[in-house]
N, C-alpha and C positions, 0 to 999 in steps of 0.2 A: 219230934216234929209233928205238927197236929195240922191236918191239912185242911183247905175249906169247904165250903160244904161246893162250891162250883168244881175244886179239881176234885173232889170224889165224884161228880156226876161226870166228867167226861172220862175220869179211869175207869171208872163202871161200860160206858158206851165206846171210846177203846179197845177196850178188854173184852166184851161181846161181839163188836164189831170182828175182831182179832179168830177166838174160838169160832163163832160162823165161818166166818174163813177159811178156815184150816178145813172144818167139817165138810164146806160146799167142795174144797180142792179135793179132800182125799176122799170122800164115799158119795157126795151126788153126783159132782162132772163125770168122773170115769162111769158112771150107770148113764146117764144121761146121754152123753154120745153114740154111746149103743144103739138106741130104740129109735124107732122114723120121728120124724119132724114134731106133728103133732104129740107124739105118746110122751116125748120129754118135754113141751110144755105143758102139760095137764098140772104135773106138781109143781112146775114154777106158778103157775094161776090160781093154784087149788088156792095156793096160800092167803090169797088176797082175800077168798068167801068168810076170810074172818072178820073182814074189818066191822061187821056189825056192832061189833065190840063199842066202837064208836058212840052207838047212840048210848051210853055211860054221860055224856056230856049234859043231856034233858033230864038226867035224875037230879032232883032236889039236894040239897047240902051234901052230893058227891063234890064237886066241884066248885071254885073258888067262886063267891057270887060277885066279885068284882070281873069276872071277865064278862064281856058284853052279852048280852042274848042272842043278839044276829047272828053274831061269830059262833056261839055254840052251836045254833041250830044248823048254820050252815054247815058246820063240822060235821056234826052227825049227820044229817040229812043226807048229805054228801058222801061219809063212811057208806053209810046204808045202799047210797045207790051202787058205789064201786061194788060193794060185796055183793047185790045182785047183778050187774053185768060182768063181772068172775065166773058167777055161778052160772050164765047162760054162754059165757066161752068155755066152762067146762065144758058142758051138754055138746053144744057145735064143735070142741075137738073131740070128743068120745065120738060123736056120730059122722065126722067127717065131712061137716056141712061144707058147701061153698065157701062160706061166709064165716066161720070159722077163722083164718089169719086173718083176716081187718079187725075184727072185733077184738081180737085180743091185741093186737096194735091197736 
C-alpha cells in the first residue's frame, strides 16, 4: 500500500503532535507544577524567542516564488516581532516585573 504524499504529512504531524505529548505529560508538567507561577512559565515562553526562524521566508529561492511577497513578509516580519516580545517576557518574568503576566498574555 503506498500512501500519498498528504497522509504522510499528517502521520508525520500526528505522530509529533503524539510524542510531544507524551514528553510534556511525563517530564515537563510534573516539573512545572512545582516551581511559582512565573518560573514555570519562562520555558513555556522561552520557546517562542525561536521563531526568528521565520524570517527564512525573505531569503531568495528558499521558498516557493509563487507565494505572494506581502504574505511572506508579513510572516516573517511578524515571526521576528513574536520572538522579540518572548524575549522581553522572558527578561519581565526573570526580574519579576509588574508587567510581566500581561505581556505574556
Amino acid at each position: 500500500m503506498e500512501l500519498s504524499v498528504t497522509s504522510i504529512f499528517w502521520l508525520q504531524i500526528l505522530t509529533s503532535v503524539a510524542v510531544f505529548g507524551l514528553i510534556a505529560l511525563w517530564y515537563v508538567w510534573p516539573r512545572l507544577v512545582k516551581l511559582p507561577r512565573n518560573s514555570a512559565l519562562v520555558p513555556l515562553v522561552f520557546v517562542q524567542v525561536f521563531r526568528y526562524v521565520g524570517m527564512v521566508l525573505l531569503v531568495p529561492y528558499m521558498i516557493d516564488p509563487k507565494l505572494p511577497g506581502e504574505f511572506r513578509a508579513a510572516a516573517a516580519y511578524g515571526d521576528l516581532l513574536e520572538a522579540a516580545l518572548a524575549l522581553a517576557a522572558v527578561f519581565a518574568l526573570r526580574g519579576k516585573w509588574r508587567l510581566a503576566i500581561p505581556l505574556v498574555g
